[in-house]
C-alpha positions as CSV (number, residue, x, y, z in Angstrom):
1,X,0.0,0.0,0.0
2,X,1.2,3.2,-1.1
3,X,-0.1,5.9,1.3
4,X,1.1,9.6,1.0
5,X,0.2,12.2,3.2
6,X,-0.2,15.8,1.6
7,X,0.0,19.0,3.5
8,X,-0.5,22.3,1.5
9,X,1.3,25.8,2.8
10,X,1.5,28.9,1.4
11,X,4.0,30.3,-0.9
12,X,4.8,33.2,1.5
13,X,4.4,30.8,4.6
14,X,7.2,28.7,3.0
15,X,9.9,31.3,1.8
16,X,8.8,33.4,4.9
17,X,12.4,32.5,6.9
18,X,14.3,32.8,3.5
19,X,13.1,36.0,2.8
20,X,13.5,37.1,6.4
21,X,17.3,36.2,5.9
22,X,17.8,37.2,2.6
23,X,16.6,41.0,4.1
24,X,18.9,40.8,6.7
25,X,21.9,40.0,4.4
26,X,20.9,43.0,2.1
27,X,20.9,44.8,5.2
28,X,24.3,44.2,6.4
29,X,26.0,44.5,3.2
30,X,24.1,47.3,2.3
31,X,25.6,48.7,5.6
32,X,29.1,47.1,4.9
33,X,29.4,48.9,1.5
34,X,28.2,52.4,3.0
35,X,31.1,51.6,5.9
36,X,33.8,50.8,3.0
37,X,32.7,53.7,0.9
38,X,32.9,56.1,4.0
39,X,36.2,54.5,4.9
40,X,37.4,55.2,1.8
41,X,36.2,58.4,0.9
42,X,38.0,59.6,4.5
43,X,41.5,57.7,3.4
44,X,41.1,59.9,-0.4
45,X,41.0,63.1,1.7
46,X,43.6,62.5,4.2
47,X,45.6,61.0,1.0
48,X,44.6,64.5,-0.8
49,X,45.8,66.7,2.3
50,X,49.2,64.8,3.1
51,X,50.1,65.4,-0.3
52,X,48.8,68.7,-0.9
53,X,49.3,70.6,2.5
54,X,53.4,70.7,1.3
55,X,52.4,71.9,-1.9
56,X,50.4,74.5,-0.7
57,X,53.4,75.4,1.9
58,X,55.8,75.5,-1.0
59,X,53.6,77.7,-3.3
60,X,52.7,80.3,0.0
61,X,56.1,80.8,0.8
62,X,57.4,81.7,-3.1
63,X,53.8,84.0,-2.7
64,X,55.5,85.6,0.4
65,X,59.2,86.2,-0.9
66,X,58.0,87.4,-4.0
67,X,55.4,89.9,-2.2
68,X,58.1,90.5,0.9
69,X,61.7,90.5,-1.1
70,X,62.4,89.2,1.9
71,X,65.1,86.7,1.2
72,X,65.5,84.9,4.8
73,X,62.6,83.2,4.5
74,X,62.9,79.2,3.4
75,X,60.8,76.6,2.8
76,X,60.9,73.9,6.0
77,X,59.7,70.3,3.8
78,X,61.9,67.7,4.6
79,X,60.8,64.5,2.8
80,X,62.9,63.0,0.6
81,X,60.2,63.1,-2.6
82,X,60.1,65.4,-5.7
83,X,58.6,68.4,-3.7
84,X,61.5,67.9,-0.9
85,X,63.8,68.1,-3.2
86,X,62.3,70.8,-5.2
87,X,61.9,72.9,-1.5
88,X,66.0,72.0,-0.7
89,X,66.2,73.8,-4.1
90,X,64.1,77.1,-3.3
91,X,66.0,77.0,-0.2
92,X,69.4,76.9,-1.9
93,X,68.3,79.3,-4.3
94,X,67.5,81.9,-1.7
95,X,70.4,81.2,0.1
96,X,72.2,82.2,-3.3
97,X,70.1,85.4,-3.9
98,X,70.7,86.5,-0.3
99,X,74.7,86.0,-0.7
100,X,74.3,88.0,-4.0
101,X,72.5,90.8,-2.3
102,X,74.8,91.0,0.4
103,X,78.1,91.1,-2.0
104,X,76.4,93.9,-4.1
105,X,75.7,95.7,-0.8
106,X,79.4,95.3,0.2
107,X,80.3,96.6,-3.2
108,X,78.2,99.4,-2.9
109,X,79.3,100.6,0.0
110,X,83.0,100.7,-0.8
111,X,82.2,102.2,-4.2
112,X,80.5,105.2,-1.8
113,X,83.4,105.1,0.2
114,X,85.5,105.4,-2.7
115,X,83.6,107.7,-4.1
116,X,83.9,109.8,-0.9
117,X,87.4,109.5,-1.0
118,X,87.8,110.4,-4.8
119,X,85.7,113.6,-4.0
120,X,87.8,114.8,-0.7
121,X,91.0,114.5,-3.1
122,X,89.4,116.3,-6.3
123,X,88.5,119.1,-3.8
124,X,92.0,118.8,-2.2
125,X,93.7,119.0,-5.8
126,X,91.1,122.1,-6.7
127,X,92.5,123.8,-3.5
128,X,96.0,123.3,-4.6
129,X,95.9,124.6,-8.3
130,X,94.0,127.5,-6.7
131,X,96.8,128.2,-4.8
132,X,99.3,127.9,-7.7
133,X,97.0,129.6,-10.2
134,X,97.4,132.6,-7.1
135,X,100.9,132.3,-6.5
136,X,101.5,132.3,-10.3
137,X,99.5,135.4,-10.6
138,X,101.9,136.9,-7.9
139,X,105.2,135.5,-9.8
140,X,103.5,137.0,-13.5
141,X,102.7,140.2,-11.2
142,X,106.3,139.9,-9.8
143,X,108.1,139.8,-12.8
144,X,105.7,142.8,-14.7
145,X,106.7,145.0,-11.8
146,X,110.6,144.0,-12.4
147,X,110.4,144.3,-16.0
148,X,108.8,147.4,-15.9
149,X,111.5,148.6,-12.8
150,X,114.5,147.8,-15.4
151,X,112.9,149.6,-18.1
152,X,112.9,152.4,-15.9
């Protein structure tokens, strides 16, 4: 004898657990992704800051010499990357200007003192061919008077 009992549920009744879990699964990767994507949009800005905060410190400082003149100033990067590099540069270049600026000020200031100099013995030399241009006025008077005394 073949007997076979027969029970009848409901779809919904049947894939009511399955549907309960496959929700909750949804859920928690839906909530997984949103952590990642967080996660990873916050490492892309700290990534974006590390490497542009130097850049930006680089590009204010030439700003600030160039608006300043002011040639102490340097450029304090020390990484051993492009822009480290490139800041050592700035900072050797300024170094450079600054020597310049200080051996043309040297230069200036004997070429005033110089110049002072020259200018005290021009006037010293004017003085002294004064004084012969007088005294040979009083030789040429000199020997008029004489001349004229032995024509006498």
């Amino acid at each position: 004898m073949n007997w076979a009992i027969l029970a009848e549920v409901a779809v919904d009744e049947a894939f009511q657990a399955s549907d309960a879990l496959s929700s909750q699964i949804l859920g928690f990767t839906a909530a997984v992704a949103a952590v990642l994507v967080l996660l990873a949009a916050g490492a892309g800005v700290w990534f974006a800051n590390s490497l542009s905060r130097p850049i930006m410190r680089l590009s204010d400082t030439i700003k600030s010499v160039e608006a300043s003149s002011d040639l102490t100033q340097s450029v304090d990067i020390r990484s051993a990357d492009e822009l480290g590099v490139a800041a050592q540069a700035f900072n050797a270049m300024l170094a450079k200007f600054r020597s310049s600026v200080q051996q043309v000020s040297g230069a200036t200031s004997q070429l005033a003192a110089t110049a002072e100099q020259t200018s005290v013995i021009t006037e010293q030399t004017s003085q002294a061919i004064q004084g012969q241009l007088a005294e040979t006025a009083q030789v040429a008077t000199a020997m008029h008077e004489m001349s004229a005394t032995v024509q006498e």
